[in-house]
Structures are given as C-alpha cells and as structure tokens.
Steps between C-alpha positions, in 0.01 A plus 500: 500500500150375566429119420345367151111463474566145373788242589779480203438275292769272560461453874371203660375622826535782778626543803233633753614637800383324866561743741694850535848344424412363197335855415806644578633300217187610269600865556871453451582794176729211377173275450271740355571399167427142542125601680218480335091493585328207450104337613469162706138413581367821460780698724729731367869400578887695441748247457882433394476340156735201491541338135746504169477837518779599728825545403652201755861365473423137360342344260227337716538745759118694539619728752729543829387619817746655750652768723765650242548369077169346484180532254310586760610697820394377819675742788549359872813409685403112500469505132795353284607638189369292311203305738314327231430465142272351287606239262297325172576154394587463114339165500227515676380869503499427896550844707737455786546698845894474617614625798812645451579684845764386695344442829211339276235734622278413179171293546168446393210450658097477477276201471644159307820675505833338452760665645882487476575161673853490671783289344359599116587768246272799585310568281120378441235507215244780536143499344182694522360164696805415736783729641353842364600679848870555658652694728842615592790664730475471907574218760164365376501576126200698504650885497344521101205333386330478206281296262512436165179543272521324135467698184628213227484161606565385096817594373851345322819582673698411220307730296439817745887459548557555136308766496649642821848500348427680162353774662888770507362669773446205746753263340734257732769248450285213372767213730527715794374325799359651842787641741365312815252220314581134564672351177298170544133643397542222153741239611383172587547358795747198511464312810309153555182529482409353805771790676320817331329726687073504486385604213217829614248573204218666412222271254392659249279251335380158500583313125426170629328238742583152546473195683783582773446895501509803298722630257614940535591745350738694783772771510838484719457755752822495576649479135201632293536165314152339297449165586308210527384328812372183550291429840502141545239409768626170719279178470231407754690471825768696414860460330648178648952529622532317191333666296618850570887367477395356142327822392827742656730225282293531185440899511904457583580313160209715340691813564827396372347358141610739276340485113372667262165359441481422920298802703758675755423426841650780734393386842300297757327527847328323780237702660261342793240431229641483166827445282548808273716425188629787321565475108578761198135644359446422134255667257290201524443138395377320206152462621498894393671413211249228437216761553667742248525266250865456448512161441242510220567399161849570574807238545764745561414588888380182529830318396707800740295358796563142486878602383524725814322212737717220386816699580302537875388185544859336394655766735292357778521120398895552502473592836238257641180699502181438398274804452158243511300825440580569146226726327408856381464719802778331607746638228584925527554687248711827379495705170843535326546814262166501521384201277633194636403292797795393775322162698572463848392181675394552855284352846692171539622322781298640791188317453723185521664598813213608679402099361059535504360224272797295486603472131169707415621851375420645203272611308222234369500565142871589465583136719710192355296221478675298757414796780155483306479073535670451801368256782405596861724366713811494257770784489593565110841480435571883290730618325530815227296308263179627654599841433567401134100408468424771730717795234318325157166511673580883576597581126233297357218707742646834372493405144180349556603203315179299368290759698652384804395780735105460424517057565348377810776420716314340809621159535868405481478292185356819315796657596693300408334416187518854393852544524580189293263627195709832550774321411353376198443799348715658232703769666541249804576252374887484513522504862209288542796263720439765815136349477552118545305428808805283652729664629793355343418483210478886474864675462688744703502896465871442402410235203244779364723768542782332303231349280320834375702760639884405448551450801509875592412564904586132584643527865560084485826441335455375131702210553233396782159527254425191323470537137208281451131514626303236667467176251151523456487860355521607082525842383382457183244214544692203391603263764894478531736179638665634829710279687416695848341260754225685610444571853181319636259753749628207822856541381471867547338475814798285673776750315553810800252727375468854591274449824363852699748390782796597364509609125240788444735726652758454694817638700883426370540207681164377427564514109855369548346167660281480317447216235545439128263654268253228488390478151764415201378753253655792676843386576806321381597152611750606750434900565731728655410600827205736559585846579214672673584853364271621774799759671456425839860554558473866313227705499256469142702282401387372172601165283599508116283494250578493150407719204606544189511145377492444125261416304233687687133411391224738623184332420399149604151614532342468106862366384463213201618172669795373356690147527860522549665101516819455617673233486706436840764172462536506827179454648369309160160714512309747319511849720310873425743742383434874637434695197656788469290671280066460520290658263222684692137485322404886478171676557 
C-alpha cells in the first residue's frame, strides 16, 4: 500500500526514521497503512502517522509500539512486545512518551531534552520544542531512532476522543486503560512537600513580573500537568538561614491550606539562584476582568467577589495569616458553567518571609493606612484588619467607585482619601466599616460574612464572631448607644498582635503557641482553643468551613441599610442584629 499524499487528518505528528533501523520499521507491510507523505521546510518526507486515528486499545491510548500486539510493529530481538506507547493527557492535551519495555530500553534524546530520570514513572511530555527525538532497544537504547515532526499542535483530547469512539470501525472500550501504562499518569502526589521529588518543566510563557521574580506558565514533564511557577529571586546578598527555614515553613503551611476561594499550591524548590513556587493556573485575575468591564454598572459580580474574598480572608485570619498584598492581580479567577466567576486569592506569605522593607509590602494604592502612615523606625503591629482595607479598596477600584481608577493617587493621603469617598458612595456604602482608617475600628471578614452573607463560608466558629461592630460605626447614618469600650490605637498596640515573626504563617507548633487573637471584635471572651487546620499531621489536610447557614444574603454591595435593635438584658445595650433578609437596589 503506498503512503497518503497528505497526513490524516487526525494525526498530530510523524515518525521520521533516523537511520536504517528505524527504516526498517518505515517499510514494515504492517505499517504501511499508517504512512503517509508529508513537506517540512521544503523536503519531501514518508512518515508513520501517529494520531486519533488508529484503532489503539484505550481511551487515551494514540498508539503502541512493539515487537508483537502493537499499533505499530517494530521487529528486533531487543524489542519488547509492547516497547513504548504514546499517551495524551485528558486535562491538559499534554502528549506523553512511556517506556513500557521491561529492561527500560526507551529514551529520548536531542538538545534541551529531558529524559526518563531513574526512581520516576517513565514516561515524559513530548513537544515539537523539547523531547521530539527517541530511540529504543540495545544495551545503549539507540537500536531505533526516530524523530517526531508536528502536524497539529491545537487540538481537544476530550473532543478528538469523542470523535474517535463513534467512529464503528475504530471504536474501543471507552474505560479501558493501557496494558503496560503506569496507573498514576492523574493522581496527585501525596507526600510532604518538602519530600517530593523536583519538579522538571518546560515554560511556556511568561504572565507576570514582579518585585521578587517572574511569574510562568509551565508544563510537568514528568506528569504533563499545567501549572504555575513562581521564580522568587533572593534579596541583595542572598537568602539569609533564617530566612530560608521561614520561607520552607510558610510554603509548608501554604501547601496544606485547603479552600475554596485559596489558589492550590502543589510544590516548592530551592535552586542556587531562586525559590520556584508551584501553584494551580487560573484563567486570569480581576485586573482582566477590570479591563473587560465586568465590574461595570453591575453589582452582581461585584458582590460574588467580596462574598468569595471574605470567605478567604476569614479562612486565613482563622489561621493566623495575613495576606498584606490584597489587590486585583492578586485574586485568580475561573469560569463556572460558563457565566460565573470562582475567586481565588493568591501570592501571600513569601514576600513576608523573604522580610525586604520590613512591614512595607503591598501595593501603594491598595495599602491600609497604618502601612501607608507608619513611622521610620517603628515596627506596626498587623493584624487581618489591613487586609480588610486592602479587599474594599480592591472592589471599590473595579467598580470604579466615584471614578476611582482615573484620581491621582500619588501621595498617601490621596489614597487614602479616595478610598474613604468610595465608601461614601451609594452602592458602597453599607460596608463603608472595611474603610475606617483605624484599624480597629474596621470589622473582621467573619463579622461581614455573618453580617451580609449569613454567615455562609465562615471557617471561625459562629459562637467565636462578635455580633456587634466597632462602637463608632452606623449603618444607616444615625448614631447608636453601644456599651462596647472601644479599643484605643496604644491599647491595640500592647495586646499580642500578629507580628511577621511568628503569625503570617507559621508551622503547627508555631500557631499552637501562639497568642490570643489580639483584637476583641473577632473572638469570644474565653475562645476555645485554636485549631490550625493546616494538616501537617496528614497530607492536604484542610479545616472546616461552614456553608449552608440560614438566612443567606447575597448582596451587601448596593443593599438598603437597615437598623435591627435588639435589646440584650444581659449586657443592658443596644446591639446590630444580622438581617436575614436585605433588599438589593437593582440596575
């Protein structure tokens, strides 16, 4: 049968043949129905065609290569009967090379190329930039060689698969699995993350630069897996003992934070020159969104993101961390069913435990004013609060809230001045409290969760969120009696206050030392004792959170203020009942 003039359409790339071994294998009968001709920089080439189109045992199986049962037959005493195959990722669309021969005589080779590494599943990504040659059989693995040329670098497994099974002719058993393929090519790997084996990738693209490194878009050669990878670059004069053990401890913790509305981290490594931290990759972040015009003249994402934030930033408060980098770029996002936005906070901790600029992270404009006032000379005490301003300075810049994103911003009482006439606008105005410029006065994720969201996503218990906000806030511009002695800016100083020593992040026995919550808005009199839901006992690990609470209100965001009294006999004073119902103000 002579070959095709043109590739089939549903193959990816061919096999070219390097050497007369490898022609051998061209000129097999059994292959002639998978050859076709085909033009690479002006030369005519014969190659196997390896795509959907062959009739392989698995779902995700593109073809087998081997002595006797395979796709494609490759003849030679050193060859096993099944050698190799090649393997697509549902995920990721990622092509993978495994060696299946029992004496592992299966490699690949070339410049850049990552080979099969000893003590790991075999089996590596290939692409028309990295790994597109490999050889096989022999002491020396090089008795068949060949190279692969791309036809389709743009294609949907999930969809060629679909349309690989309808066709009668080629159809397989959809759940079948490779005879000889490693079952791990989706699992996840569950050991510490400081015990896991180097992570080898391939960037694909740079989607971000900051002030300690770069931020890439990489695949898993050794799993096919998308990712993201953060390069963070050490300070002048390099990463101090210290300060590597606190960045190991908080990429430790990091890991083992499980939530929904909290980016995945997978992994971390030390290199000579650089950290690299490895998260999930989102669609994007709402600087994007921003840009697209999400956020304008509609409440309803608007309210979702400071809904979704709150149940992040309580998360984190629960558990003694303080983001202190709180803005758009720094919160992912994912569509869901195609129309709704899933908010994923992520890039805390590390700038904190690489400690530049004591106390000085963050971005400017998105900065509580106490980072924003502070003196030379004297360390701030922080706690959650600052991301509170930092989250309604983000959701008053995407609504562009009294034309915030067009003000001049350059000095720090502009800034801050903006952000308070924010929260004098209409829609903002009933959670103007995240904008008081002290820091107690302003109340906890958990308060405005239970507030304006019914407490759904609180991860603090109930019983541990006071029910009344700081004494010198209204929500419906009438002053109100409250018995609550406020807490004085010196009084909260001397209280133990998160400080970047030991609260940021932490490891299990620094959170189980660790002090009180220092301000009395967050939790009871006499709270139970902190659990640090951080798993560093099990593996991911994650704390409770709760959902599902009555009484559920969606919008705070444009919601009419309301005055609930309630009388309390016990405490003789006047305290703000949660409504359970909030009329939202339509557009």
């Amino acid at each position: 049968m002579p070959p095709c003039s043109v590739p089939h359409p549903q193959a990816l790339f061919s096999l070219v043949p390097l050497g007369d071994n490898a022609q051998a294998v061209i000129d097999h009968p059994a292959n002639s129905h998978l050859l076709s001709n085909f033009v690479e920089e002006h030369r005519q080439y014969v190659g196997i065609n390896i795509g959907f189109h062959i009739g392989s045992a698995a779902r995700y199986t593109l073809a087998t290569l081997g002595r006797s049962g395979a796709d494609i037959t490759v003849d030679g005493p050193s060859i096993s009967r099944i050698q190799c195959s090649f393997e697509v990722h549902p995920d990721t669309d990622a092509v993978m090379l495994y060696d299946q021969s029992n004496s592992q005589t299966t490699q690949v080779f070339g410049a850049g190329a990552i080979p099969f590494e000893s003590g790991r599943l075999r089996r590596v990504v290939v692409r028309h930039d990295i790994n597109h040659m490999f050889r096989m059989g022999g002491s020396e693995c090089d008795l068949v060689r060949f190279r692969l040329v791309w036809h389709r670098a743009d294609f949907i497994v999930k969809d060629e698969v679909e349309n690989r099974v309808d066709t009668p002719l080629e159809a397989r058993t959809v759940d079948s699995v490779p005879t000889a393929a490693p079952s791990g090519l989706f699992t996840t790997i569950q050991t510490p993350v400081n015990q896991q084996p180097k992570i080898r990738y391939k960037s694909l693209v740079e989607i971000g630069r900051g002030t300690f490194g770069e931020v890439s878009k990489v695949i898993d050669m050794d799993t096919g897996r998308i990712m993201a990878v953060k390069c963070v670059r050490p300070p002048q004069g390099g990463f101090k003992p210290q300060q590597q053990d606190r960045l190991r401890r908080e990429i430790e913790a990091l890991y083992h934070c499980t939530h929904p509305h909290i980016i995945e981290y997978i992994h971390y490594q030390e290199l000579m020159e650089r950290v690299e931290i490895f998260t999930a990759l989102k669609r994007g972040n709402v600087d994007y969104l921003i840009e697209q015009g999400v956020y304008d003249g509609d409440l309803a994402p608007a309210n979702k993101l400071l809904d979704q934030m709150l149940q992040a930033l309580d998360y984190l408060a629960h558990h003694r961390i303080i983001h202190r980098d709180v803005k758009p770029a720094n919160i992912l996002y994912t569509t869901v069913h195609g129309f709704d936005y899933l908010y994923q906070l992520t890039d805390f901790g590390l700038c904190n435990a690489i400690d530049v600029a004591r106390s000085n992270v963050g971005s400017p404009i998105f900065k509580a004013p106490e980072l924003l006032r502070k003196t030379p000379g004297r360390e701030v005490p922080q706690t959650p609060k600052l991301d509170i301003w930092s989250l309604f300075v983000t959701v008053a810049y995407a609504m562009d809230a009294d034309g915030y994103r067009s003000k001049q911003l350059d000095l720090d009482e502009q800034k801050i001045g903006a952000a308070l006439e924010a929260a004098r606008t209409p829609d903002l105005l009933p959670i103007k409290d995240m904008a008081e410029t002290e820091p107690y006065k302003r109340p906890s994720a958990a308060q405005m969760l239970v507030k304006w969201y019914g407490g759904n996503g609180l991860t603090t218990p109930l019983d541990q969120v006071n029910d009344s906000f700081p004494a010198s806030h209204t929500l419906n511009n009438n002053a109100y009696n409250n018995n609550v002695q406020p807490l004085e800016p010196h009084i909260l100083g001397a209280m133990p206050a998160y400080s970047q020593q030991d609260v940021v992040m932490g490891s299990h026995s620094d959170i189980t030392r660790s002090p009180q919550l220092g301000w009395a808005q967050v939790a009871s009199a006499n709270p139970a004792q902190w659990t640090t839901g951080l798993g560093i006992d099990a593996p991911r690990e994650g704390p409770q959170w709760q959902s599902g609470v009555p009484n559920r209100v969606t919008n705070a965001i444009g919601a009419q203020n309301q005055y609930h009294p309630l009388a309390d006999s016990k405490r003789q004073a006047t305290r703000h009942q949660f409504p359970g119902k909030l009329a939202s103000r339509r557009r």
